[in-house]
Chimera marker file (.cmm) of the C-alpha trace (Angstrom):
<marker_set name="trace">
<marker id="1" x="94.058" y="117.619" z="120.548" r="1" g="1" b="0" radius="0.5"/>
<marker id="2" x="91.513" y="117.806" z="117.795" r="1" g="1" b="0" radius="0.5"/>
<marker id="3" x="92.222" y="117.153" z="114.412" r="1" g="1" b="0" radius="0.5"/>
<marker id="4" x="90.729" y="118.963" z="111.295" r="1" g="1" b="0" radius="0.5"/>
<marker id="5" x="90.748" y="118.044" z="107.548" r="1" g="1" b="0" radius="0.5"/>
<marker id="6" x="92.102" y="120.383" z="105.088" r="1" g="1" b="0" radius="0.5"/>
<marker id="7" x="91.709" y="120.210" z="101.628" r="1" g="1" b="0" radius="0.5"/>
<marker id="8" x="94.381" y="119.226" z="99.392" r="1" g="1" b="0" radius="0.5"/>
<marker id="9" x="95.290" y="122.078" z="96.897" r="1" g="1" b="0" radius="0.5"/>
<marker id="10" x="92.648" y="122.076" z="93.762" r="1" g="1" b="0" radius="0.5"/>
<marker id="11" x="91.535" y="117.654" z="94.256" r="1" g="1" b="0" radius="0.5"/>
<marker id="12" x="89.366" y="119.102" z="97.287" r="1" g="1" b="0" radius="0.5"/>
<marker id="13" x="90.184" y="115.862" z="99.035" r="1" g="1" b="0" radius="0.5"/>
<marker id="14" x="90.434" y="116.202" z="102.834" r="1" g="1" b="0" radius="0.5"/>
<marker id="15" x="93.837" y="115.406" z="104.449" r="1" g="1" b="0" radius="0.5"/>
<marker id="16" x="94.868" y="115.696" z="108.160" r="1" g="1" b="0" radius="0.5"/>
<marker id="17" x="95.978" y="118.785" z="109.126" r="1" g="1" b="0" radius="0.5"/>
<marker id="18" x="98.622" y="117.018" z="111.575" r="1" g="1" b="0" radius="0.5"/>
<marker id="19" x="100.655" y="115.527" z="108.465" r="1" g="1" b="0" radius="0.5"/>
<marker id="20" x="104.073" y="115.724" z="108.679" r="1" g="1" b="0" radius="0.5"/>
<marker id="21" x="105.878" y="116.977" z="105.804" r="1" g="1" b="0" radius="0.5"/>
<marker id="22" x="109.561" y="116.818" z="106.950" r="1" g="1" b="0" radius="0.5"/>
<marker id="23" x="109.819" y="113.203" z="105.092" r="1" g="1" b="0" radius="0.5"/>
<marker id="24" x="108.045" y="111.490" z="103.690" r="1" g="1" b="0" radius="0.5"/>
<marker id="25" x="105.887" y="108.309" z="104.716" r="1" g="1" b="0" radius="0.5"/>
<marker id="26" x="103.231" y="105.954" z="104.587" r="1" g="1" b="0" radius="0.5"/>
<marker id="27" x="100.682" y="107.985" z="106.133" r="1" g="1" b="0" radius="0.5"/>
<marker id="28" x="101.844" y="111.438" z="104.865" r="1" g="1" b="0" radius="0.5"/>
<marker id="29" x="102.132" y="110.441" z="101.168" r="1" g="1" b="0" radius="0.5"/>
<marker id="30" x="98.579" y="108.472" z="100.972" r="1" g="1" b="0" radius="0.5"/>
<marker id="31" x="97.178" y="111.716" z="98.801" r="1" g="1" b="0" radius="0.5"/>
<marker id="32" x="99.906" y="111.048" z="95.966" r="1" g="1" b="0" radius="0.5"/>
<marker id="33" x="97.647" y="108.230" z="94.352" r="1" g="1" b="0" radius="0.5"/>
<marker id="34" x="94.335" y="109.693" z="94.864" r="1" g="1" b="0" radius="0.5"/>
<marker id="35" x="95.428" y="113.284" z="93.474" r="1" g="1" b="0" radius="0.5"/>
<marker id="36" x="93.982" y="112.233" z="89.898" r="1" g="1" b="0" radius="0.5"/>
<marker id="37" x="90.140" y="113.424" z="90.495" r="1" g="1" b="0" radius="0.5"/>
<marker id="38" x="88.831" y="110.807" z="88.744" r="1" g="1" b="0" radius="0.5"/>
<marker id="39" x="90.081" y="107.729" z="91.458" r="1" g="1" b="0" radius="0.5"/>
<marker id="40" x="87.605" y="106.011" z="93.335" r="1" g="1" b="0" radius="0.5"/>
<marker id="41" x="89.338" y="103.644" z="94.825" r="1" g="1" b="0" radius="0.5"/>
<marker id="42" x="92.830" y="101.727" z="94.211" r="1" g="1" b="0" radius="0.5"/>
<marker id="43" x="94.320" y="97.493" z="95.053" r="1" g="1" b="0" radius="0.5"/>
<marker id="44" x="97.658" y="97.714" z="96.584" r="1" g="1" b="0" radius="0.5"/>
<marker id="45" x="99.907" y="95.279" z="94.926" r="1" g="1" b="0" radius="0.5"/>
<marker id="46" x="102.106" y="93.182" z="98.453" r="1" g="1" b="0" radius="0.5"/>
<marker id="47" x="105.730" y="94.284" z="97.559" r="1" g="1" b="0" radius="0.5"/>
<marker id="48" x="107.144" y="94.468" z="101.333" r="1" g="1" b="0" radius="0.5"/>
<marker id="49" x="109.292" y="92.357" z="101.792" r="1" g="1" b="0" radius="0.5"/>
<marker id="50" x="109.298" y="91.084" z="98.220" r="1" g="1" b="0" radius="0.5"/>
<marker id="51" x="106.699" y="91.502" z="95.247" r="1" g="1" b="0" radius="0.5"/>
<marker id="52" x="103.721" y="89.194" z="95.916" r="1" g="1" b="0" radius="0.5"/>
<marker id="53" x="101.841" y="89.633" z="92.489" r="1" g="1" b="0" radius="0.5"/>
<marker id="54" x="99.204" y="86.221" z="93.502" r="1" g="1" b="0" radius="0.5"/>
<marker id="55" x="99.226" y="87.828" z="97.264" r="1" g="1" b="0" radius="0.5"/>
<marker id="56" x="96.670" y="89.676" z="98.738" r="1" g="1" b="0" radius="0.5"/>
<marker id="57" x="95.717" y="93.366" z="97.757" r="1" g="1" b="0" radius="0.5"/>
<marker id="58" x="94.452" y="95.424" z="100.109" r="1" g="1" b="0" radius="0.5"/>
<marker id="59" x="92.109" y="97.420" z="99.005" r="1" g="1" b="0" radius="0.5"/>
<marker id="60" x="91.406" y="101.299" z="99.549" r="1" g="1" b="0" radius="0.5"/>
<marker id="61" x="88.815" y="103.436" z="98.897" r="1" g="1" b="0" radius="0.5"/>
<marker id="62" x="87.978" y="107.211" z="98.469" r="1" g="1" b="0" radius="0.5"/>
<marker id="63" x="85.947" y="108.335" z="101.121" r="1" g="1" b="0" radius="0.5"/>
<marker id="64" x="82.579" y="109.485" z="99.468" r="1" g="1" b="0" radius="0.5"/>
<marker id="65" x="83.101" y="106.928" z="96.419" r="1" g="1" b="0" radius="0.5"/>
<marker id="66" x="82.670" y="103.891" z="98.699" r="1" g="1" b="0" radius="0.5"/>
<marker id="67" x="79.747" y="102.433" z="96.779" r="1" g="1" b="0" radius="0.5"/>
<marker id="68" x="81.848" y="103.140" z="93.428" r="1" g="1" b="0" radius="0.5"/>
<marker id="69" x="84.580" y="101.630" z="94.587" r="1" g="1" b="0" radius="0.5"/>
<marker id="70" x="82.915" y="98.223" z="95.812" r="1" g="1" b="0" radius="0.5"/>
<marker id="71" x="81.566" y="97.688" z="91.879" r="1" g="1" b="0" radius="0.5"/>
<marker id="72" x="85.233" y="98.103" z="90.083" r="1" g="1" b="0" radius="0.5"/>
<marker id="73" x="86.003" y="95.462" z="93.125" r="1" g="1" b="0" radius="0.5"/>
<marker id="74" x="83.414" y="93.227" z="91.991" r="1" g="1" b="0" radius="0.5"/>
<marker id="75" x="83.859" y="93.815" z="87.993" r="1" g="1" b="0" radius="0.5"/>
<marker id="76" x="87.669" y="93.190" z="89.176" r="1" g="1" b="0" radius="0.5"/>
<marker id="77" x="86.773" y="89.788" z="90.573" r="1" g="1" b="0" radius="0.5"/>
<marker id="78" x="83.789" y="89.040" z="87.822" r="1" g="1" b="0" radius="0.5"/>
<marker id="79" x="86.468" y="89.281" z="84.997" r="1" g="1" b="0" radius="0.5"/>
<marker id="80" x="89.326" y="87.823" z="86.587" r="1" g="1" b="0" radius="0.5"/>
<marker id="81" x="91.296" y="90.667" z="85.890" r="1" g="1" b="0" radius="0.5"/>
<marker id="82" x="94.123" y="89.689" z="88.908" r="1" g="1" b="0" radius="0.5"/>
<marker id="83" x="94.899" y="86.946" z="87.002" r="1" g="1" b="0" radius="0.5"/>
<marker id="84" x="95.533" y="89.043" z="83.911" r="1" g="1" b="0" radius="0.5"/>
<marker id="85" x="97.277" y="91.689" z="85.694" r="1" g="1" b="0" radius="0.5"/>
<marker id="86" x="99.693" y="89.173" z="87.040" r="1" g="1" b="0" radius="0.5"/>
<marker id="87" x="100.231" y="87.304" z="83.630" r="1" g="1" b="0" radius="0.5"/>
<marker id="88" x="100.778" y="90.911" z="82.009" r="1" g="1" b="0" radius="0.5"/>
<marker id="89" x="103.440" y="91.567" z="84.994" r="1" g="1" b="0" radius="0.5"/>
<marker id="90" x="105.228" y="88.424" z="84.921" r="1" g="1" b="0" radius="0.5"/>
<marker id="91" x="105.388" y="88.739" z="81.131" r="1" g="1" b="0" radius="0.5"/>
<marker id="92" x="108.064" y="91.705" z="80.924" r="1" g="1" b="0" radius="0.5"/>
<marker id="93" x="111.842" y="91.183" z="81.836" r="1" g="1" b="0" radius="0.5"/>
<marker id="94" x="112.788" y="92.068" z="85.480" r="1" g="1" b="0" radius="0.5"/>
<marker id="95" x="115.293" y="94.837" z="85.894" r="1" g="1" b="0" radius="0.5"/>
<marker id="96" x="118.394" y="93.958" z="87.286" r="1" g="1" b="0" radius="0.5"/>
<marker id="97" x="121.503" y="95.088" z="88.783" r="1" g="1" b="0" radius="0.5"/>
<marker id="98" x="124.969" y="94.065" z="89.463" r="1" g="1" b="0" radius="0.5"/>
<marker id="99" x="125.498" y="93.240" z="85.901" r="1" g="1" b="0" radius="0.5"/>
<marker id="100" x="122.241" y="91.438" z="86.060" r="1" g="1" b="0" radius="0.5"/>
<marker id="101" x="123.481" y="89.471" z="88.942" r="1" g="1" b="0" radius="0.5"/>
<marker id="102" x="120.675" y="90.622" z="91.637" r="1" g="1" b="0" radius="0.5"/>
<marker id="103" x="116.574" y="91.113" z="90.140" r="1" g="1" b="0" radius="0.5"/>
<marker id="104" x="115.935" y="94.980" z="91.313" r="1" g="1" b="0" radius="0.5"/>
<marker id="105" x="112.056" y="94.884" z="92.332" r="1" g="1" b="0" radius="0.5"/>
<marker id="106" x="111.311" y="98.565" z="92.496" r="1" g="1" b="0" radius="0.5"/>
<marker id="107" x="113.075" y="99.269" z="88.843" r="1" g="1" b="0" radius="0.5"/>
<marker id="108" x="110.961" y="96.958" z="87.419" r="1" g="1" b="0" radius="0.5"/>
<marker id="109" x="107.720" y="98.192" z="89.164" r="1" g="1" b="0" radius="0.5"/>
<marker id="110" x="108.910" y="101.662" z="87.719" r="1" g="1" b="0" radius="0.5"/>
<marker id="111" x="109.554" y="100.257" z="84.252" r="1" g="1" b="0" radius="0.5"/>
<marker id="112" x="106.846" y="97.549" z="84.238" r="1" g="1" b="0" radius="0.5"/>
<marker id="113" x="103.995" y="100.699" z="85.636" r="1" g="1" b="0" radius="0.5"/>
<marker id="114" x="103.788" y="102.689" z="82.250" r="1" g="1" b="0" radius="0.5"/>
<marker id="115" x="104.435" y="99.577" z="79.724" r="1" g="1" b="0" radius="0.5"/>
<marker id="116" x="101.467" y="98.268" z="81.431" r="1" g="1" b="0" radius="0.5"/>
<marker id="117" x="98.908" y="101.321" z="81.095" r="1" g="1" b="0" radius="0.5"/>
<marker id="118" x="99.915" y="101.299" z="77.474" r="1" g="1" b="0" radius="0.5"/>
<marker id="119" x="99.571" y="97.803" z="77.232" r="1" g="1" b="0" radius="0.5"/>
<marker id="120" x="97.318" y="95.819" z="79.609" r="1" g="1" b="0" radius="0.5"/>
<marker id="121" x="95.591" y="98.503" z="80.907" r="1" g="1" b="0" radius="0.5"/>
<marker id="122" x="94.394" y="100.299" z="78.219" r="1" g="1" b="0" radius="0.5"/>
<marker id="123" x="92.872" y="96.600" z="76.335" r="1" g="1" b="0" radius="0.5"/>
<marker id="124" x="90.962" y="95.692" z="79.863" r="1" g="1" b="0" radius="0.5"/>
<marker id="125" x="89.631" y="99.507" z="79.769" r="1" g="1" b="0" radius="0.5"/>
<marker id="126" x="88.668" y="99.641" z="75.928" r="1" g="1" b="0" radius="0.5"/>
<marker id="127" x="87.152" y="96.106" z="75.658" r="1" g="1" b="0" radius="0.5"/>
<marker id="128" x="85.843" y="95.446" z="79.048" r="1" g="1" b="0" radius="0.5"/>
<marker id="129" x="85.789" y="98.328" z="81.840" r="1" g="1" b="0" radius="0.5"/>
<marker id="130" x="84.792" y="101.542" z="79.652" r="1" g="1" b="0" radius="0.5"/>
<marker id="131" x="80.894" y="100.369" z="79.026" r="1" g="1" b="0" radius="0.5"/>
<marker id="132" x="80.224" y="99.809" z="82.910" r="1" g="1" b="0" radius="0.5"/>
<marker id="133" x="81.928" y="103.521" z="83.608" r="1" g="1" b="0" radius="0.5"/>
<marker id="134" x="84.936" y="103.084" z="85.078" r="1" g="1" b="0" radius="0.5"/>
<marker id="135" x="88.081" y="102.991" z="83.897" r="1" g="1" b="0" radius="0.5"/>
<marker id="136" x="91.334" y="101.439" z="85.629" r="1" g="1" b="0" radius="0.5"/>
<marker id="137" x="95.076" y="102.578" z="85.437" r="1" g="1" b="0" radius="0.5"/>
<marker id="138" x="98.580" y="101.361" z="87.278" r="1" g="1" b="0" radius="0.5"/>
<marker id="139" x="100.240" y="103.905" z="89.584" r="1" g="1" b="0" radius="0.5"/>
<marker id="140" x="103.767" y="104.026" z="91.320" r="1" g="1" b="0" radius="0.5"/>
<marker id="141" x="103.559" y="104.806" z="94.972" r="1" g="1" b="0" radius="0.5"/>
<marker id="142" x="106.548" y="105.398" z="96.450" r="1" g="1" b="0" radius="0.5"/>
<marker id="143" x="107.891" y="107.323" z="100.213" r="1" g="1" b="0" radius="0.5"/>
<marker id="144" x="111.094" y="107.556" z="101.274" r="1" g="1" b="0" radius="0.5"/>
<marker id="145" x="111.916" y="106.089" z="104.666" r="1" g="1" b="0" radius="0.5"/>
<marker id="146" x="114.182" y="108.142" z="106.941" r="1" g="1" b="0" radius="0.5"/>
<marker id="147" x="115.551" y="104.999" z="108.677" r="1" g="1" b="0" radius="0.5"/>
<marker id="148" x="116.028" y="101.123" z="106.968" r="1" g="1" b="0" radius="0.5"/>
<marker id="149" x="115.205" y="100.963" z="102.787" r="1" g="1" b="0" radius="0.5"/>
<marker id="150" x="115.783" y="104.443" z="101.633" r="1" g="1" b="0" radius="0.5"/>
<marker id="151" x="112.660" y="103.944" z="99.358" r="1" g="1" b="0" radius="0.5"/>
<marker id="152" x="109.350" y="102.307" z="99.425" r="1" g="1" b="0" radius="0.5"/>
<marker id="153" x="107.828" y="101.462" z="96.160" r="1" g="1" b="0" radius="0.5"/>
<marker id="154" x="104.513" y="99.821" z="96.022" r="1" g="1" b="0" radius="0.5"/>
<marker id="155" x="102.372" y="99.268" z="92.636" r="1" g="1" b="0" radius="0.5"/>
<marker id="156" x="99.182" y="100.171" z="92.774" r="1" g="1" b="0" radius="0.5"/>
<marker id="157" x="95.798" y="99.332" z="90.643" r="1" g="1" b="0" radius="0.5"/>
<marker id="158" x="93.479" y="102.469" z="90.746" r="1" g="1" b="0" radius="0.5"/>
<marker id="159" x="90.405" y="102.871" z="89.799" r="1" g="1" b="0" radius="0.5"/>
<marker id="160" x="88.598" y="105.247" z="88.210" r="1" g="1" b="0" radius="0.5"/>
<marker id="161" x="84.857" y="106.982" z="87.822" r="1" g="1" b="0" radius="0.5"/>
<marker id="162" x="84.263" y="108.222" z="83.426" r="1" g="1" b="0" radius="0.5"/>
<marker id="163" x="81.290" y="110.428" z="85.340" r="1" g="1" b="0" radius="0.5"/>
<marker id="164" x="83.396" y="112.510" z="87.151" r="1" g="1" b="0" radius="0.5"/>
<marker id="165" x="84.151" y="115.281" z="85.465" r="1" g="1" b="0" radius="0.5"/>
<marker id="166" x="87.922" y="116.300" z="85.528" r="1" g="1" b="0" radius="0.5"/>
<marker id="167" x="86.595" y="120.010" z="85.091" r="1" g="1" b="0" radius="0.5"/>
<marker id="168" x="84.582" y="120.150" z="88.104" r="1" g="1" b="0" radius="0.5"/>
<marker id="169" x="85.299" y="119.631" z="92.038" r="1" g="1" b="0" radius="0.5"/>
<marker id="170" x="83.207" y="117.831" z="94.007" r="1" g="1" b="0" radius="0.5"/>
<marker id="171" x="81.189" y="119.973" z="94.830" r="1" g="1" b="0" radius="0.5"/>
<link id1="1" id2="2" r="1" g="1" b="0" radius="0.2"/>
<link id1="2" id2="3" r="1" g="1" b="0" radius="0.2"/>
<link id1="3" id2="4" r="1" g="1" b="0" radius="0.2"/>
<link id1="4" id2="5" r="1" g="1" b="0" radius="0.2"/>
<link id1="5" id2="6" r="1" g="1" b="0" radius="0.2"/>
<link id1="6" id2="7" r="1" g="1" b="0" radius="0.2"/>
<link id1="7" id2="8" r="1" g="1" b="0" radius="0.2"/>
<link id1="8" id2="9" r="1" g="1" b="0" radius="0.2"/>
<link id1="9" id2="10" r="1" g="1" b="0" radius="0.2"/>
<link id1="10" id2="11" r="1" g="1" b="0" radius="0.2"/>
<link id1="11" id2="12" r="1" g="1" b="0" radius="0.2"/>
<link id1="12" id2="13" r="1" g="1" b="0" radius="0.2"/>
<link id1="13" id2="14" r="1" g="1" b="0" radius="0.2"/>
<link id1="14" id2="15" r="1" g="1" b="0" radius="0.2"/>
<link id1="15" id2="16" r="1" g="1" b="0" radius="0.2"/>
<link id1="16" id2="17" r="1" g="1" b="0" radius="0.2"/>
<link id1="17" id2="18" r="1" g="1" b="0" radius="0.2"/>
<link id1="18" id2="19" r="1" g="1" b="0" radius="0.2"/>
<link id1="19" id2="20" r="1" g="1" b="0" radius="0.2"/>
<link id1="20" id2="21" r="1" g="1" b="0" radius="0.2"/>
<link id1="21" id2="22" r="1" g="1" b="0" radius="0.2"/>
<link id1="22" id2="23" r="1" g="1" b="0" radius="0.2"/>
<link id1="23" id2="24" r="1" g="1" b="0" radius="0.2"/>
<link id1="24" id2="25" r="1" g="1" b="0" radius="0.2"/>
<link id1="25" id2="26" r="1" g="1" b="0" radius="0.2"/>
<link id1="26" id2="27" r="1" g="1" b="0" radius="0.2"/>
<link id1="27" id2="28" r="1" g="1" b="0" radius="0.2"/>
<link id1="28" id2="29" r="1" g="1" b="0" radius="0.2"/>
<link id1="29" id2="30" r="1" g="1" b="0" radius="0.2"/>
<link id1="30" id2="31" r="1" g="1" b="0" radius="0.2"/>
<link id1="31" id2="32" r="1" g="1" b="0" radius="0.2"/>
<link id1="32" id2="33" r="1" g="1" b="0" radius="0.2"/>
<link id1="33" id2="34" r="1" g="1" b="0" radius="0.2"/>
<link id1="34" id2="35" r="1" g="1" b="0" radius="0.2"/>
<link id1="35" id2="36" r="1" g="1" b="0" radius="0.2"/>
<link id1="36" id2="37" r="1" g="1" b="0" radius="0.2"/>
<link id1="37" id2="38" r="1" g="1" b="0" radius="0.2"/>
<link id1="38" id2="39" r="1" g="1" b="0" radius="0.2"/>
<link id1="39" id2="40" r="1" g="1" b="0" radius="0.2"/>
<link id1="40" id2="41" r="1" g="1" b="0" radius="0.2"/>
<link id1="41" id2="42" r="1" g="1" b="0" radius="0.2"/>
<link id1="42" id2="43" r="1" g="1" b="0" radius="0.2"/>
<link id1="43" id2="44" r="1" g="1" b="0" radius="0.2"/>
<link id1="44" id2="45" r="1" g="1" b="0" radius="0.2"/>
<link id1="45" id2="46" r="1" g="1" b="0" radius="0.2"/>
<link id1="46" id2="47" r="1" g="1" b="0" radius="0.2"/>
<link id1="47" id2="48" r="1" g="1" b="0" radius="0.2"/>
<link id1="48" id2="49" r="1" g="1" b="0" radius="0.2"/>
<link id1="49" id2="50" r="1" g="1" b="0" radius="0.2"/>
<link id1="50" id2="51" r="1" g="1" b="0" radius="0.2"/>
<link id1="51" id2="52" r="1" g="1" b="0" radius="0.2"/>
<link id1="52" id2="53" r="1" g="1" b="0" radius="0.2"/>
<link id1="53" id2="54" r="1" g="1" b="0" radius="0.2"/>
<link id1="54" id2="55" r="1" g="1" b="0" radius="0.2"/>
<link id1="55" id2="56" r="1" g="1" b="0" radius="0.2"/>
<link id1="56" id2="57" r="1" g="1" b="0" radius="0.2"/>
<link id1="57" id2="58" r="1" g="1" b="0" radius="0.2"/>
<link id1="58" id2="59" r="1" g="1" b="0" radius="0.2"/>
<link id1="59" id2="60" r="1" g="1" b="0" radius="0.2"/>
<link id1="60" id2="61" r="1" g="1" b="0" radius="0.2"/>
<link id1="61" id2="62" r="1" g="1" b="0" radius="0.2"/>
<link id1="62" id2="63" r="1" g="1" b="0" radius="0.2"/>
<link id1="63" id2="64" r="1" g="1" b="0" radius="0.2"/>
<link id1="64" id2="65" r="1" g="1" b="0" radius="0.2"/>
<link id1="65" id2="66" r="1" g="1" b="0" radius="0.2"/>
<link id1="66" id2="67" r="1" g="1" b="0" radius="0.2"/>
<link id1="67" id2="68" r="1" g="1" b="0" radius="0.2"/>
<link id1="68" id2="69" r="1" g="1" b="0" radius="0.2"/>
<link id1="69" id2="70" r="1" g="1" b="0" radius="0.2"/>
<link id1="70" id2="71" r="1" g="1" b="0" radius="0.2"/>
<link id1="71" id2="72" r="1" g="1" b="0" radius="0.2"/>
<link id1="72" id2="73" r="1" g="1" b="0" radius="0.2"/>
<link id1="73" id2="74" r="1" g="1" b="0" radius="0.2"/>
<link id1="74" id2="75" r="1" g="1" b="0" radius="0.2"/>
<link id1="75" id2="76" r="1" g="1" b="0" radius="0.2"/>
<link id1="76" id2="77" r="1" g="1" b="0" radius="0.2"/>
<link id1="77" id2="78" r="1" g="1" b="0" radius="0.2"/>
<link id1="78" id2="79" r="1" g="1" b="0" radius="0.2"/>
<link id1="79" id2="80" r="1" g="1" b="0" radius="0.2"/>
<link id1="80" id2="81" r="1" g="1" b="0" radius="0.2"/>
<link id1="81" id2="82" r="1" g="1" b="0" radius="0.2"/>
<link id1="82" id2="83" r="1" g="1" b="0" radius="0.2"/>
<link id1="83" id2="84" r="1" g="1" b="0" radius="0.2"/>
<link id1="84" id2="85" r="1" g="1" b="0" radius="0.2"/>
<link id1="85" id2="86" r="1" g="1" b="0" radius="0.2"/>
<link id1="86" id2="87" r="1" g="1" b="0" radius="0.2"/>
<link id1="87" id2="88" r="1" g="1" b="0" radius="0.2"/>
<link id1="88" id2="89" r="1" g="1" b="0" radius="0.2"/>
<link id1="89" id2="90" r="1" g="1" b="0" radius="0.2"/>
<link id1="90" id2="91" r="1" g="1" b="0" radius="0.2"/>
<link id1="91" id2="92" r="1" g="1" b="0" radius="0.2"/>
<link id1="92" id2="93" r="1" g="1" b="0" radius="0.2"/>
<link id1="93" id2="94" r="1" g="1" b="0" radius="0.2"/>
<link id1="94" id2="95" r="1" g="1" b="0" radius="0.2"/>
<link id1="95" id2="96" r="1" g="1" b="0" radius="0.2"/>
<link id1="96" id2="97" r="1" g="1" b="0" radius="0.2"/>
<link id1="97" id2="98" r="1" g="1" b="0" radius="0.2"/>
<link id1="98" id2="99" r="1" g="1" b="0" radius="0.2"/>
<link id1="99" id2="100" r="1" g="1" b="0" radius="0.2"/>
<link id1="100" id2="101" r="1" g="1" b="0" radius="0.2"/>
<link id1="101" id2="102" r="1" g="1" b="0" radius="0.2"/>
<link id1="102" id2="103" r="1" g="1" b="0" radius="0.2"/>
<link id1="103" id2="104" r="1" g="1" b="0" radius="0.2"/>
<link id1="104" id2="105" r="1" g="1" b="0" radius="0.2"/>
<link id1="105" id2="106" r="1" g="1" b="0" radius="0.2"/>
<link id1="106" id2="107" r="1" g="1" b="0" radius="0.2"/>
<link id1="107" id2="108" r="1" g="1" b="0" radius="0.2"/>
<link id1="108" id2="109" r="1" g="1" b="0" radius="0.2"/>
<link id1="109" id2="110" r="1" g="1" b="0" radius="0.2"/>
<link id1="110" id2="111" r="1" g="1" b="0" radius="0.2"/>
<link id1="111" id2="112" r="1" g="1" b="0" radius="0.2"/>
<link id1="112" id2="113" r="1" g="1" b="0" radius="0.2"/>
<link id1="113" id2="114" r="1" g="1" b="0" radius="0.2"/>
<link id1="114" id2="115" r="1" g="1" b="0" radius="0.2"/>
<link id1="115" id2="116" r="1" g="1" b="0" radius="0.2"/>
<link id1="116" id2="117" r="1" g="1" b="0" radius="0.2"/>
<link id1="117" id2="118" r="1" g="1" b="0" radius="0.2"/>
<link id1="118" id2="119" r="1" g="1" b="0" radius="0.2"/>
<link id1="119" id2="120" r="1" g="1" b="0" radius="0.2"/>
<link id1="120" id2="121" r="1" g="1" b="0" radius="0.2"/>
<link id1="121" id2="122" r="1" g="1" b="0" radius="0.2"/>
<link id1="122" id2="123" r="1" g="1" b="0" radius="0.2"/>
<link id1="123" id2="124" r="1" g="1" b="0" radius="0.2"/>
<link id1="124" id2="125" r="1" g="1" b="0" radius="0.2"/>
<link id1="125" id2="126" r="1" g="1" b="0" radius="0.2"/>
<link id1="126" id2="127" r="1" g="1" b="0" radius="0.2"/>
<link id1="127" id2="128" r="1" g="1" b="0" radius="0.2"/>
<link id1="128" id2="129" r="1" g="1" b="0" radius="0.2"/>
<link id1="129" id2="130" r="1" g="1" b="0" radius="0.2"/>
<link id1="130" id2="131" r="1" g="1" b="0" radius="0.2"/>
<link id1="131" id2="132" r="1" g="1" b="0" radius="0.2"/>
<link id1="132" id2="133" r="1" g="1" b="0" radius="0.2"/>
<link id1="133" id2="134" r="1" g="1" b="0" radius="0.2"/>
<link id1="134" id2="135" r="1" g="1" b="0" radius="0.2"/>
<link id1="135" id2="136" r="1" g="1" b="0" radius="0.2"/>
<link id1="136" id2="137" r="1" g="1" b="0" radius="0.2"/>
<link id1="137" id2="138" r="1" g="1" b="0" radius="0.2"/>
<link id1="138" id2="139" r="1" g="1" b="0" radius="0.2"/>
<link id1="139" id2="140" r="1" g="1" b="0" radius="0.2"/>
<link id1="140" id2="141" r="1" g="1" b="0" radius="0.2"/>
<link id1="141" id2="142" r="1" g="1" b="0" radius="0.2"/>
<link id1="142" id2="143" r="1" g="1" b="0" radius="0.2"/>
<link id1="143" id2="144" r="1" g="1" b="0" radius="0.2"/>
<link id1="144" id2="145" r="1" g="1" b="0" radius="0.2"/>
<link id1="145" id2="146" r="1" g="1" b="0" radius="0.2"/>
<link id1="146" id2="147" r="1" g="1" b="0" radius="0.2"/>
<link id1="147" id2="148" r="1" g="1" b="0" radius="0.2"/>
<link id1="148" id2="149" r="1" g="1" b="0" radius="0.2"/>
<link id1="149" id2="150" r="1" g="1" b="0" radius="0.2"/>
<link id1="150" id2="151" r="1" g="1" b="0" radius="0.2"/>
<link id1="151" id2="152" r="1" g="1" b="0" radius="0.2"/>
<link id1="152" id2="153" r="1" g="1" b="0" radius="0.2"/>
<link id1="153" id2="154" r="1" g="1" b="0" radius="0.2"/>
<link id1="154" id2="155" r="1" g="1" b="0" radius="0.2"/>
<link id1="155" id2="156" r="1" g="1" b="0" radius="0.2"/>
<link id1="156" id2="157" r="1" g="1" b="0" radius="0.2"/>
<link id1="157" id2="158" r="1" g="1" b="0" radius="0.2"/>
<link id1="158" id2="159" r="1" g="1" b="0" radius="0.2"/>
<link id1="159" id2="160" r="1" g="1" b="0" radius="0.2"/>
<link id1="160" id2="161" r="1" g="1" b="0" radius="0.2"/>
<link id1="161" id2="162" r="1" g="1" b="0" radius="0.2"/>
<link id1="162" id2="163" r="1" g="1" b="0" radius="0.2"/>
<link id1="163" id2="164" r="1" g="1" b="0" radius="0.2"/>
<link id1="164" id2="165" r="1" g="1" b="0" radius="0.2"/>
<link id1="165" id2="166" r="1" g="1" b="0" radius="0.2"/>
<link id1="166" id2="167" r="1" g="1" b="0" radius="0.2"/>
<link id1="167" id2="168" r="1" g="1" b="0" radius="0.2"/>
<link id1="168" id2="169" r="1" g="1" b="0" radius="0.2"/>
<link id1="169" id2="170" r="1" g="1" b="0" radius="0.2"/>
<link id1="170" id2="171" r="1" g="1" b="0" radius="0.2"/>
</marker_set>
């Protein structure tokens, strides 16, 4: 069986027409981070089984903004900005629970996500990011999982076109 794109309520971004919306997942809950019209493209922090901040982040893009996407890669790897993203991280308290007893990873992504786009995000998009055109901003995706960890909660860094116009699809 054939499967069509649909577009996602006012974004206009295609999603399969096959997605399953009895619970949520992985694949079904991709659209969350790239509702925001502006995103391009987006680094997936590691945080299965633990939160890797020096790991590997795999990298997605938005189809159409491919090209767009590949410079905030390279600006990201020109100014070293994993680096300060990870010092940033590392530099708030971790949540805990237990009476502090046991560090509780996807708190602290939830409390660390909007201290950081007040904070770190907001200095690397004023002083270095805003005069190429982009912009960048932290994001909590999160699914819930009908069998193991009731919740999956990964950070994410997106990234984000000035010239797209919030006003206008993509039409």
């Amino acid at each position: 069986m054939e499967e069509t794109n649909q577009p996602l309520g006012e974004s206009g971004r295609d999603e399969p027409a096959s997605r399953k919306l009895h619970f949520s997942s992985r694949e079904n809950s991709e659209f969350k981070w790239k509702h925001d019209k502006t995103v391009i493209g987006a680094l997936e922090v590691p945080s299965e089984p633990v939160l890797q901040l020096t790991g590997h982040y795999k990298e997605h893009s938005v189809m159409g903004y491919e090209e767009d996407c590949q410079k905030c890669l390279q600006l990201w790897k020109d100014l070293k900005l994993k680096e300060s993203f990870v010092k940033a991280f590392e530099g708030l308290p971790v949540e805990t629970k237990c009476c502090g007893l046991i560090n509780d990873m996807d708190s602290t992504i939830k409390h660390h996500v909007p201290i950081l786009n007040h904070g770190w995000a907001k200095q690397v998009n004023d002083e270095l990011l805003s005069k190429e055109g982009y912009c960048l901003s932290l994001y909590v995706w999160s699914w819930s999982n009908p069998t193991g960890k009731a919740e999956t909660v990964i950070p994410m860094i997106r990234f984000h076109s000035l010239q797209i116009s919030i006003g206008k699809g993509r039409g």
